[in-house]
Structure formats: structure tokens, C-alpha cells
MARZAZA-210581 format. One record per residue (C-alpha): residue number from 0; y, x, z. Coordinates in nm, 2 decimals. Example, Ala and Ser with C-alpha at 12.3 -4.5 7.8 and 13.67 -1.06 7.14 Angstrom:
2
0|-0.45|1.23|0.78 $
1|-0.11|1.37|0.71 $
END
This chain:
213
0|0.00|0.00|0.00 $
1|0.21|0.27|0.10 $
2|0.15|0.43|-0.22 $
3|0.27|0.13|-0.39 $
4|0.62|0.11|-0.19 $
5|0.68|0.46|-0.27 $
6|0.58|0.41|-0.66 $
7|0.79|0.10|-0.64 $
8|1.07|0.28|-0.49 $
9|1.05|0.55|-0.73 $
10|1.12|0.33|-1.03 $
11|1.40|0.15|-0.89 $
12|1.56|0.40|-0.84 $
13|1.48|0.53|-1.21 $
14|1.63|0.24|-1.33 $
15|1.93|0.26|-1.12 $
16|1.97|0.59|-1.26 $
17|1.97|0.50|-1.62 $
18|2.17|0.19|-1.55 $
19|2.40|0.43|-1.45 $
20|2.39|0.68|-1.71 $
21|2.41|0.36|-1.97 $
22|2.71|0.28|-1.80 $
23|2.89|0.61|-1.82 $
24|2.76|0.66|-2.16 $
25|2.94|0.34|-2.30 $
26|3.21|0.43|-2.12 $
27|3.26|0.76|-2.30 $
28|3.17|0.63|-2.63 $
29|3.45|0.34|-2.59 $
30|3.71|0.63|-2.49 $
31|3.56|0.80|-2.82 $
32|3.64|0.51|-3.03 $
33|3.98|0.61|-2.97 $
34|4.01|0.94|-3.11 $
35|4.12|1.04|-3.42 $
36|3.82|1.10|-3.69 $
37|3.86|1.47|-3.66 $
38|3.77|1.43|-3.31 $
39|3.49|1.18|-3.35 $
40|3.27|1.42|-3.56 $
41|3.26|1.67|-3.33 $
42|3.14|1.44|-2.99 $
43|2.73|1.32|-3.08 $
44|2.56|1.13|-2.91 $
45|2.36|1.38|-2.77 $
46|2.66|1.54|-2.64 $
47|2.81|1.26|-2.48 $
48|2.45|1.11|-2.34 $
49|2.41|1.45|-2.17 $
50|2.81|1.45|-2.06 $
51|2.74|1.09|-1.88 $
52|2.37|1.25|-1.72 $
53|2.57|1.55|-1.56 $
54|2.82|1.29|-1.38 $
55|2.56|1.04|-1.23 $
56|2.52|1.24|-0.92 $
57|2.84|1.25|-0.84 $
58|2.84|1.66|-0.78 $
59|3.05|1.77|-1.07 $
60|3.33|1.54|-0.93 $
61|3.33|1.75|-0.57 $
62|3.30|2.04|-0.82 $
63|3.61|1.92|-1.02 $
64|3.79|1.82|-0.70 $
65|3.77|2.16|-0.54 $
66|3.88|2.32|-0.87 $
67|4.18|2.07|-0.86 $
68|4.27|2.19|-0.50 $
69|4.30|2.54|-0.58 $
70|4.50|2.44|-0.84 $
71|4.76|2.26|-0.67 $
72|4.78|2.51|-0.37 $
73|4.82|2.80|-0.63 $
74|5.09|2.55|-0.83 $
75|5.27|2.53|-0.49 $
76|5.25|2.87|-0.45 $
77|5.38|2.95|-0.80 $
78|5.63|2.75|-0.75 $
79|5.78|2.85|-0.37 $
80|5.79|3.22|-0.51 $
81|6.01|3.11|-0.80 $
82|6.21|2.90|-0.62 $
83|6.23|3.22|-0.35 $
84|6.33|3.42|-0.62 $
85|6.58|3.20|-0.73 $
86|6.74|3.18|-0.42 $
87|6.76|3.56|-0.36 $
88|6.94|3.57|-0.69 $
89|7.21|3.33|-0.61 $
90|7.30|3.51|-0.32 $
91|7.27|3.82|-0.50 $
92|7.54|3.71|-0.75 $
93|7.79|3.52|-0.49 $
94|7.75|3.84|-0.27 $
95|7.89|4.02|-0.59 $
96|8.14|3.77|-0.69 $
97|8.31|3.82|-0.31 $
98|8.29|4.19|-0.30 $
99|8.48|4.22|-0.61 $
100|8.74|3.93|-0.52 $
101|8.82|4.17|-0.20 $
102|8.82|4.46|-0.38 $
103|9.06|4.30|-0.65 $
104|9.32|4.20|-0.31 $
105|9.30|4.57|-0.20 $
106|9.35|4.71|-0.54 $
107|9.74|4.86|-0.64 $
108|9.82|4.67|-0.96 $
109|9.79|4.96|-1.17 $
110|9.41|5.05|-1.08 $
111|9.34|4.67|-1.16 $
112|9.26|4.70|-1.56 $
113|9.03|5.01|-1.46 $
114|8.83|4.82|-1.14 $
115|8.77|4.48|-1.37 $
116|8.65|4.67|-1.67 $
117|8.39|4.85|-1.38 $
118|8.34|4.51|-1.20 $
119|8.24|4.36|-1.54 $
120|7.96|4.65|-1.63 $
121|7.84|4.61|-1.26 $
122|7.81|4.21|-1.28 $
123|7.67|4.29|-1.64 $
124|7.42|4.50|-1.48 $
125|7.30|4.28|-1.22 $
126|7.26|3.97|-1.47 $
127|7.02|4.20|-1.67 $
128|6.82|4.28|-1.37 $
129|6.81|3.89|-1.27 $
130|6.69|3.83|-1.64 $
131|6.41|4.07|-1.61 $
132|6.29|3.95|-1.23 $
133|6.31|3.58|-1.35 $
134|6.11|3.70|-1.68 $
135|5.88|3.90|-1.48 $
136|5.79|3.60|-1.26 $
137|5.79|3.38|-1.56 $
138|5.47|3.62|-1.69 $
139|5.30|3.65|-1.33 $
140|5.30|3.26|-1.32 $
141|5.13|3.21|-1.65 $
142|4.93|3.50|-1.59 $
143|4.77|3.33|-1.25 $
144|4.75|3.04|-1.44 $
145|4.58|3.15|-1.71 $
146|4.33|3.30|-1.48 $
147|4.28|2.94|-1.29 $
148|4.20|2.81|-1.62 $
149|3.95|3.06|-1.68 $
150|3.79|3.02|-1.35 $
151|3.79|2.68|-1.40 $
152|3.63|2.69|-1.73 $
153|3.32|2.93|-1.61 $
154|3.25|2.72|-1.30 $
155|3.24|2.40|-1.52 $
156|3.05|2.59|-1.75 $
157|2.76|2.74|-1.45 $
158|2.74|2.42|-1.31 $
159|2.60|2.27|-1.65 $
160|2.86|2.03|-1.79 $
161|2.78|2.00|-2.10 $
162|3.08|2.13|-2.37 $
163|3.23|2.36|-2.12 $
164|3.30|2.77|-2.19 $
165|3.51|3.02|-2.13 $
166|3.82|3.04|-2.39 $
167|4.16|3.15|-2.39 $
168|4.22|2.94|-2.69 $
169|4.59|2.81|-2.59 $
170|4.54|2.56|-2.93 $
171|4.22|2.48|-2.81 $
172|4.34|2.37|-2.48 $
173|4.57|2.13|-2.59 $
174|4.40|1.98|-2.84 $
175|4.15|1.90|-2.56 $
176|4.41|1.78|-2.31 $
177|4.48|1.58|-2.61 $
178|4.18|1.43|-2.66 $
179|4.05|1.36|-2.34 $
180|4.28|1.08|-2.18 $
181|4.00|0.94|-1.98 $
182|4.26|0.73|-1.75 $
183|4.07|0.43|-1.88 $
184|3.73|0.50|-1.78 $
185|3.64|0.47|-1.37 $
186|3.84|0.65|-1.11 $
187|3.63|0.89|-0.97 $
188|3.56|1.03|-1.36 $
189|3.91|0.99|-1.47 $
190|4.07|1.16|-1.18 $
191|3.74|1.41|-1.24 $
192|3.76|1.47|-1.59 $
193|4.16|1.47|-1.65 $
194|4.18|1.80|-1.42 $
195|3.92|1.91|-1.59 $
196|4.03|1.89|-1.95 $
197|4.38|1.81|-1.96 $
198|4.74|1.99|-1.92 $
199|4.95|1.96|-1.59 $
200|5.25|2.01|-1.50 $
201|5.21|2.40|-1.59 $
202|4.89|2.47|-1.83 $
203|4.59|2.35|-1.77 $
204|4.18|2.33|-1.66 $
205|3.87|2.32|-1.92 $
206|3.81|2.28|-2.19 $
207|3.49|2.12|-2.42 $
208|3.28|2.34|-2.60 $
209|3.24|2.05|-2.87 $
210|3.61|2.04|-3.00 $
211|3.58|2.41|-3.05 $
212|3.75|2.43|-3.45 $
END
């Protein structure tokens, strides 16, 4: 009898599983429908049946999740140091502008013409140096950025989801974050797969290996 239950048991949960897997697999195909031909062509169903098998479980979503709170803490980061860096700069150049308003006061008349034309190569100097911090910053933030995306992408890829790889493709990337608007399919996989596939605010996570040109 007990050998029954547990047979019994077995296939219900079977079925649940491929009630499921039906379930995400219309889901995707309907989002599919969507897309441009182009786009169409290169998502089978063999792709998108094994897609919908890797997120019954629910793992690749605490996967995803994870990934997408790294991402905001290092976005935050990002950000604070810029904003830091910003700030520095503005009291950089008001520190400048009063140093040479007092030293303009205390200047005889006749030395003015000379201390303005040395004021200007000195305010000159320090704009150039802000320009090179701020494009220096600029780099290190795309740079980290670049590297989440690339982290994000192998993990993705380890873990088995199916069209995920490595690539530092930028046109690749946003022809995926194009593609993929899943806001439309539940919200577990939306939330999922948009940090997944998409661009934020700054660049953006993974990419599918099956809208590779």
C-alpha cells in the first residue's frame, strides 16, 4: 500500500511539474510572439522549453536575486564615489575662486593685468585636472560594471540557464535588453529575468546565447 502512496505521490508531483513547465513555456512563447521576426528565428522551441525547465524550481530566481543585489550595492557605490568626487571638486574650485578674489584686493593696480593673466593659467589648470579625475571615474565605473556584467553572465551560464555566456558584446547586450521585456510574464520571472537580460540605469546583466548574430 505504501508502495502505492509513494508511486501515487510521485506522479502527482510529475504532473505538477509539467503543469508548470507548460505554463512557463506558454508564457515565454506568448512574450516571443512579440518580437520582431529577426528575433523569432533565433528562440526554438527547444530553447525556450528548456528556458521554462531551468525556472520551475524556483533556484535561478534566488540565483538572479543575489546577482541583482550586488548589483545595486555596487551601483550605490558607484554612485557615492562620484557624487564624493564631485563634491571635492566644487570646493576645489570655490576655494580657488576666493583665493584669487583676495589676492585681486591685496594687489597694487599695476600688478593686476600680470596676477589675472597667472590666475587664469592656474584656474585653467585646475579645470583640466577636474576633467581628467571626473573622466577617470567615468572609466572606473564602466569598468566595475562591465566586470558585474561579466560575473553575472558566467554565473547564469554555471548554473545552466539555458542561452547564457560570457560576452563583452556591448551590441549584443542591448539588443538583448531589447528583446527581453518580460514585465508581462509572472512576477517572480519578470523581476528574475529583466536583471538578468536587460539594461539599468547604468549597463546591464546577461545576456542569451541564442540572440548571438
Amino acid at each position: 500500500m505504501e508502495r502505492y502512496a509513494g508511486g501515487y505521490e510521485e506522479a502527482a508531483d510529475g504532473a505538477r511539474q509539467q503543469e508548470r513547465h507548460y505554463q512557463l513555456l506558454s508564457a515565454l512563447q506568448g512574450l516571443v510572439k512579440e518580437l520582431p521576426s529577426s528575433f523569432q528565428q533565433r528562440l526554438s522551441h527547444a530553447t525556450l522549453s528548456d528556458l521554462a525547465l531551468v525556472l520551475i524550481d524556483g533556484t535561478v530566481f534566488e540565483i538572479v536575486q543575489g546577482l541583482l543585489e550586488i548589483q545595486h550595492l555596487t551601483e550605490k557605490s558607484l554612485y557615492n564615489q562620484r557624487l564624493k568626487l564631485q563634491s571635492e571638486h566644487r570646493v576645489l574650485k570655490q576655494t580657488l575662486l576666493t583665493k584669487h578674489k583676495e589676492a585681486q584686493q591685496a594687489c597694487r593696480p599695476h600688478n593686476l593685468p600680470l596676477l589675472r593673466a597667472a590666475q587664469q593659467r592656474e584656474q585653467e589648470a585646475v579645470e583640466h585636472r577636474i576633467r581628467e579625475e571626473q573622466q577617470m571615474m567615468d572609466e572606473k565605473i564602466v569598468l566595475e560594471l562591465d566586470q558585474k556584467v561579466v560575473d553575472q553572465q558566467s554565473t547564469l551560464e554555471k548554473a545552466g540557464v539555458t542561452g547564457f555566456y560570457v560576452t563583452t558584446n556591448p551590441q549584443l547586450w542591448i539588443e538583448a535588453s531589447w528583446a527581453w521585456n518580460l514585465e508581462d510574464l509572472s512576477s517572480n520571472m519578470a523581476s528574475a529575468l529583466n536583471s538578468c537580460v536587460t539594461l539599468s540605469k547604468s549597463r546591464h546583466l546577461c545576456l542569451p546565447q541564442f540572440l548571438q548574430l
